[in-house]
GUGU-487699 format. One record per residue (C-alpha): residue number from 1; x, y, z; residue in one letter. Coordinates in pm, 1 decimal, decimal comma, padded with zeros to 6 digits, always signed. Example, Ala and Ser with C-alpha at 12.3 -4.5 7.8 and 13.67 -1.06 7.14 Angstrom:
# GUGU-487699
[rec 1 [+01230,0 -00450,0 +00780,0] A]
[rec 2 [+01367,0 -00106,0 +00714,0] S]
# end
This chain:
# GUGU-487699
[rec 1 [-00304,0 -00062,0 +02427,1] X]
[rec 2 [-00627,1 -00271,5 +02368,0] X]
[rec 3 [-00645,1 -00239,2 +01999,2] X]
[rec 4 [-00362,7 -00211,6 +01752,4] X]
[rec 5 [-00514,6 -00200,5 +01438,8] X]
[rec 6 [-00420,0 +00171,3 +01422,7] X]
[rec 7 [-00017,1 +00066,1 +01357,3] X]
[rec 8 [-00078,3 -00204,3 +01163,2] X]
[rec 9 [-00246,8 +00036,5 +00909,0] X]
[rec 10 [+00009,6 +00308,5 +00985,7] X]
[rec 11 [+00288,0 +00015,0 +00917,0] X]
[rec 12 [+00126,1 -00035,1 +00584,4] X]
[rec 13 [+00116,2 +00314,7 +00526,0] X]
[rec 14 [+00425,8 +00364,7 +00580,9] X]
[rec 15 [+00557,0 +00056,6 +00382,8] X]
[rec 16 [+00344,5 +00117,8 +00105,8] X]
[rec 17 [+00456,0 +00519,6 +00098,4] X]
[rec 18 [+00839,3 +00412,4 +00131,0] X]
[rec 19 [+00745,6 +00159,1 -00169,4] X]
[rec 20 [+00657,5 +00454,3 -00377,4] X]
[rec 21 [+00878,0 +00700,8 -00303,3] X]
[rec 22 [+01190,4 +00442,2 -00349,9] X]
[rec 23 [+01013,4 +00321,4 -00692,8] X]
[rec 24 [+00971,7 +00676,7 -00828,6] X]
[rec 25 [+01322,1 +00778,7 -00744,0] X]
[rec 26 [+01427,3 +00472,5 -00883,0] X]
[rec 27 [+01276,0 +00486,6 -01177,3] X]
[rec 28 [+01454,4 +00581,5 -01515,0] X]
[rec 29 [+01303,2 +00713,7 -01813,9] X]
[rec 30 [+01488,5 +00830,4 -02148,3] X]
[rec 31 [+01373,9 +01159,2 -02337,6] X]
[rec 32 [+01175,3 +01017,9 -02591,5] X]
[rec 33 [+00989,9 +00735,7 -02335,5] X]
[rec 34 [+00774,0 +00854,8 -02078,0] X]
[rec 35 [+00557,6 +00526,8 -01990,1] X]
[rec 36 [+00208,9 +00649,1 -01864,3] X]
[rec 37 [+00112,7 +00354,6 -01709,7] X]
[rec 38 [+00164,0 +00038,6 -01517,7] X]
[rec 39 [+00201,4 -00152,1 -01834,8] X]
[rec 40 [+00315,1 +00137,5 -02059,3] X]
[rec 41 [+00667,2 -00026,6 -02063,6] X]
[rec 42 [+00512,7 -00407,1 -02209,9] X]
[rec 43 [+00320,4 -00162,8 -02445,3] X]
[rec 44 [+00646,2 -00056,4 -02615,7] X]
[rec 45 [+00789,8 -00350,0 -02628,3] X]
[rec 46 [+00513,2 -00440,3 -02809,2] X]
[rec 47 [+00480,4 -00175,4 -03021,2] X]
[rec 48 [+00874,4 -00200,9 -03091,2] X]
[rec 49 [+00886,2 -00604,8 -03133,8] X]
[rec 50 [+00579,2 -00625,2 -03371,2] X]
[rec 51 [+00579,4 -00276,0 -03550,5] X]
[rec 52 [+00195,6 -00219,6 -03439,9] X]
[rec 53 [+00019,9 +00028,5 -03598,8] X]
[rec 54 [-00171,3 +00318,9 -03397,5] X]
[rec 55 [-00470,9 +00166,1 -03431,6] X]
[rec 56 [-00348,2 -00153,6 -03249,6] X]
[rec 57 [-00132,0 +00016,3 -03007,6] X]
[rec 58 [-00495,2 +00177,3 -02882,5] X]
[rec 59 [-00665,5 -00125,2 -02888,1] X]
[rec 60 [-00377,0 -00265,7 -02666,8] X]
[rec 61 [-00368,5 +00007,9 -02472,8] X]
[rec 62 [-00730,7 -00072,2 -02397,1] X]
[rec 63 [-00681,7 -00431,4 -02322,2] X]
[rec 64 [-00417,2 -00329,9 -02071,6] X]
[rec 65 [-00561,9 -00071,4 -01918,1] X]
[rec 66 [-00908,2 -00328,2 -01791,3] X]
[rec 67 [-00616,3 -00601,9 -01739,4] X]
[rec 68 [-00496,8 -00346,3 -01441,6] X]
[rec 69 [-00832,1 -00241,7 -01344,7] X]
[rec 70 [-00886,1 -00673,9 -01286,7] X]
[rec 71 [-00561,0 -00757,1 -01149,4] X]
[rec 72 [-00600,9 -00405,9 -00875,3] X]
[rec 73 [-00973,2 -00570,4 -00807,4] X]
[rec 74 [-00820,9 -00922,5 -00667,3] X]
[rec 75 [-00528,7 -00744,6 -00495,5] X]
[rec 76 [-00795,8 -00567,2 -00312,2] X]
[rec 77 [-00996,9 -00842,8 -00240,9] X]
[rec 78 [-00700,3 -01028,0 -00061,4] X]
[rec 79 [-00588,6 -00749,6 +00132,0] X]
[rec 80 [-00797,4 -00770,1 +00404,6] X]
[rec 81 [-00723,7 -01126,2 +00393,5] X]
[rec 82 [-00369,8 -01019,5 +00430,6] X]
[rec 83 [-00427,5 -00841,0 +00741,3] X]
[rec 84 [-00615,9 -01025,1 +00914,3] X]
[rec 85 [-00327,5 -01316,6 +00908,1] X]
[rec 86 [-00060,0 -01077,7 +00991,4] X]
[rec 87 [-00240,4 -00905,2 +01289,3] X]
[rec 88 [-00201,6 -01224,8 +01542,6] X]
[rec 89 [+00130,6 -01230,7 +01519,8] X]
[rec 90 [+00166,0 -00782,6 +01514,8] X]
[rec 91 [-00058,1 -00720,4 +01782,6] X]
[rec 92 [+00209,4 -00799,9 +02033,8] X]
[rec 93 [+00465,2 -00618,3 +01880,8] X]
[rec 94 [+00216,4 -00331,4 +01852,9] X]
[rec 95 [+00105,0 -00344,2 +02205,5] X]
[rec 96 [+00511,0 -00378,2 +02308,1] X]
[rec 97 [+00559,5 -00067,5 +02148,1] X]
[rec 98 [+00284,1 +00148,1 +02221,3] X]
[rec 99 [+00333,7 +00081,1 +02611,2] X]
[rec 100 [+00722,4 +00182,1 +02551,2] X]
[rec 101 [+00539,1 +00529,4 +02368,0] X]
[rec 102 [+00303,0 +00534,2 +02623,5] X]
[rec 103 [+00590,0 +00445,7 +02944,6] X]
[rec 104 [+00864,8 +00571,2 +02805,5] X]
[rec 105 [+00768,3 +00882,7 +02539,2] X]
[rec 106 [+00477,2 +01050,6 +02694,6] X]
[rec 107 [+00493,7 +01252,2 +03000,9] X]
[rec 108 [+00264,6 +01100,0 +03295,1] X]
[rec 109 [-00029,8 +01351,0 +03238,7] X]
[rec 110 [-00086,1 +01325,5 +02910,7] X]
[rec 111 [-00090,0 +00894,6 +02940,5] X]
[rec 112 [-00453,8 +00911,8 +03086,6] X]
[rec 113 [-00563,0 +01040,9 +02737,6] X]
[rec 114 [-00335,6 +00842,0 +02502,5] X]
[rec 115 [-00511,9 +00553,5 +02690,0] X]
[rec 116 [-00813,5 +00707,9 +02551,9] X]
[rec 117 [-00744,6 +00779,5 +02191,3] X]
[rec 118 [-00561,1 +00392,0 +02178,5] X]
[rec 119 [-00900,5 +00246,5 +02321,7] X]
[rec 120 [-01133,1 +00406,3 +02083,7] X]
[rec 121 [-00964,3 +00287,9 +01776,5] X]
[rec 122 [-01163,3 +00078,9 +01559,1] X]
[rec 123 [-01042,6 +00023,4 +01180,3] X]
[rec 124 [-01175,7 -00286,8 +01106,3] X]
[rec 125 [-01561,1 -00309,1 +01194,6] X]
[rec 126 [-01629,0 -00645,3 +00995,8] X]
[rec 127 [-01309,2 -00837,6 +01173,4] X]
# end
């Protein structure tokens, strides 16, 4: 397999999807709490700790709603930093495993075009 950026983003996928899944069974909310938000939970507290008026709980809620939208736009921006330091050390996991699919998995006729799909793979135009 010449390129294995295709399972590092399906590994991500993956990890990320298992992430959510396990954080939204996970997750428990009482009846009269239903956070709405990543920072819906601080925003109680808040509200709770300092007896803040409606006014000031929208204000807040303001505030931490472009606090999220800044701390998702540097997550982002590292990501592909992210990647790019873990694919050395995946792509010969990656290329371990895809032979074993490829060997191992896929009946002999249909290898000729898994070679083909595997070659023509490219996630990452600006490596």
């Amino acid at each position: 397999m010449k390129d294995s950026r295709l399972w590092v983003v399906l590994l991500m996928v993956v990890v990320f999807l298992a992430g959510a899944a396990a954080g939204v069974l996970g997750e428990r909310m009482t009846e009269d709490e239903a956070p709405s938000g990543p920072f819906e939970d601080y925003a109680l507290l808040l509200e709770r700790e300092f007896e803040l008026p409606a006014a000031r709980m929208e204000h807040l809620r303001v505030l931490l709603g472009a606090y999220s939208r800044e701390v998702d736009r540097v997550v982002k921006g590292h990501a592909a930093a992210y990647r790019a330091a873990l694919e050395p050390d995946l792509r010969p996991i990656h290329e371990e495993y895809g032979s074993l699919v490829r060997d191992h998995v896929l009946p002999k006729a249909q290898r000729a075009r898994f070679d083909e799909l595997a070659s023509g793979i490219t996630l990452n135009p600006n490596p």
